[in-house]
Every structure is written in C-alpha cells, then in structure tokens.
C-alpha beads as a LAMMPS data file, in Angstrom:
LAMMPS data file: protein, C-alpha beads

77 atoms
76 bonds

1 atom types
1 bond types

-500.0 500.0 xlo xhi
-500.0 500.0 ylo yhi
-500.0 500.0 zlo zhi

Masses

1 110.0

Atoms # bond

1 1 1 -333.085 -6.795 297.541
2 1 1 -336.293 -4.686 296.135
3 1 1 -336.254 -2.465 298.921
4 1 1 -332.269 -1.811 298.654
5 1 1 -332.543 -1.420 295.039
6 1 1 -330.461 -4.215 294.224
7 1 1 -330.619 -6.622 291.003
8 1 1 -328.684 -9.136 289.712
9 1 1 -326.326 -9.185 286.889
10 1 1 -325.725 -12.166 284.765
11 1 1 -324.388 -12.744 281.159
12 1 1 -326.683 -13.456 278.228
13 1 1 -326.984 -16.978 277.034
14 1 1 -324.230 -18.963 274.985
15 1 1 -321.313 -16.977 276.520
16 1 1 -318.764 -19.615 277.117
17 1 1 -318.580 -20.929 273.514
18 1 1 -315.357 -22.477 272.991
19 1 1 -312.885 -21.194 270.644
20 1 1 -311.041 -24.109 268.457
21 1 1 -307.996 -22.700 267.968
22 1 1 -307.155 -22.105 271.685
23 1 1 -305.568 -24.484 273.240
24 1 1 -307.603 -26.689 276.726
25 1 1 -305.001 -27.422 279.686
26 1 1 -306.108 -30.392 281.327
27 1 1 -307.302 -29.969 285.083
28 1 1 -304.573 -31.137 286.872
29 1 1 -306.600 -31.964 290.585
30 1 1 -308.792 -34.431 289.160
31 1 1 -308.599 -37.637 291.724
32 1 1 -306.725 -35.497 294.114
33 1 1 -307.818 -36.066 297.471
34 1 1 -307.648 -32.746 299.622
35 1 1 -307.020 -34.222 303.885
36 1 1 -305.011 -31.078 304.356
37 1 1 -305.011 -27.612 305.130
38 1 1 -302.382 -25.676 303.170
39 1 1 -302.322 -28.732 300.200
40 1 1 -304.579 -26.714 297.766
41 1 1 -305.375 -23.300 297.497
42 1 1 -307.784 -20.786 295.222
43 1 1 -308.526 -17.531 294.584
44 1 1 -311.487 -15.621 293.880
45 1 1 -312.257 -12.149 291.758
46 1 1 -315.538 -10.732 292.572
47 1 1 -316.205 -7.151 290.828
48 1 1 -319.183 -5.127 291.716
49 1 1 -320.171 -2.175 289.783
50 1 1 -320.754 1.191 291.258
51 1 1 -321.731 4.151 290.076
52 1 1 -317.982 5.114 289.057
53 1 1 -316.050 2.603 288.613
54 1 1 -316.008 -0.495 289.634
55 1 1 -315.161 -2.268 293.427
56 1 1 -313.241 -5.979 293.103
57 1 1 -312.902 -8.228 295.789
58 1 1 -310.017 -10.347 295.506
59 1 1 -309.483 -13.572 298.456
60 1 1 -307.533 -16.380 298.642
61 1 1 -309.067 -19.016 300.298
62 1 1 -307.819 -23.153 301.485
63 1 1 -310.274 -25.729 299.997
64 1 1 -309.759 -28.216 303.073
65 1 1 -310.758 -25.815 306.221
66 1 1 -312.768 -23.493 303.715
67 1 1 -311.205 -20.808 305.390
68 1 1 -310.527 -17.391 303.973
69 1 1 -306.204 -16.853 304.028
70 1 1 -306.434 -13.249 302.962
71 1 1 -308.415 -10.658 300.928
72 1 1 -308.229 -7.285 299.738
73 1 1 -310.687 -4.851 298.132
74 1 1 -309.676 -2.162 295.359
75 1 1 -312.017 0.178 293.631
76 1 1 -311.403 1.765 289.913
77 1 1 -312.407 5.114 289.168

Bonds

1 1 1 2
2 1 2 3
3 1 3 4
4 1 4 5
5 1 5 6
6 1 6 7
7 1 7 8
8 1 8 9
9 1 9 10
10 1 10 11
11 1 11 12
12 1 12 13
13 1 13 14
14 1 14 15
15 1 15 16
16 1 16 17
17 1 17 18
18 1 18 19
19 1 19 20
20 1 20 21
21 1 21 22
22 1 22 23
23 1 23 24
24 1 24 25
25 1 25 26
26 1 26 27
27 1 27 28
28 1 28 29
29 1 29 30
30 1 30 31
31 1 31 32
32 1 32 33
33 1 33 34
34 1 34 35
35 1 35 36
36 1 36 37
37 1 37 38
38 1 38 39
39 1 39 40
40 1 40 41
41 1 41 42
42 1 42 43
43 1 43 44
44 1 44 45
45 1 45 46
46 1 46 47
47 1 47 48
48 1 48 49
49 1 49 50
50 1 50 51
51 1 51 52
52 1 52 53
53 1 53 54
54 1 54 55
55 1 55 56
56 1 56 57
57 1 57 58
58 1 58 59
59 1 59 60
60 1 60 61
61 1 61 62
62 1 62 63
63 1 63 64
64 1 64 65
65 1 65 66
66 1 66 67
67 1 67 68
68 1 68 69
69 1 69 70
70 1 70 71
71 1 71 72
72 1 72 73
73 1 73 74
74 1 74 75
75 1 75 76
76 1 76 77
C-alpha cells in the first residue's frame, strides 16, 4: 500500500452518536435462519475518492451462497 501510495480513510471517533428524536426500526432478521439462496438479499455502497470526483461501487449480493447477483460502478465528476 506504501509503495502504491495508498492510505486508509476512516471517520474520527464518536461518529455514530444517536440522535433522540429519530425514530430506531427494529431489525426485522433477527432469529431468521438463512438455508436458502434467493431468501435474503443486501446491498453494498462502496465510494472511493479520486482525484475528481468520486468512484462508487454499488453490488447486490445473496447472504446464503455469498455470491455477488450484480454490480455496477459510477464515477462523479
């Protein structure tokens, strides 16, 4: 990573304080046993900063076979 020039970037401490007045949804596959593909999804939104702009990486992924379904790549100016 030295040799490519690459860091990492990470938030400063006490970021995710919570904010009172805004309501918390409960997490609604707690207990859920996953024994299938297709039964759960996710999706992922990965931005890495360039030297205009910005490039995201955006996939959607099964939780059971880990597999990736799809992704796509877009890059702000």
């Amino acid at each position: 990573m030295k040799f490519m020039g690459i860091r990492v970037l990470f938030p400063g401490a006490k970021t995710t304080k919570r904010n009172p007045a805004h309501k918390v949804y409960p997490y609604l596959l707690r207990g859920l046993a996953v024994t299938q593909v297709k039964q759960v999804w996710c999706t992922d939104i990965t931005y890495i900063p360039m030297k205009k702009g910005f490039l995201y990486l955006v996939a959607v992924m099964d939780w059971h076979s880990r597999k990736v379904l799809s992704w796509r790549k877009y890059r702000t100016v």
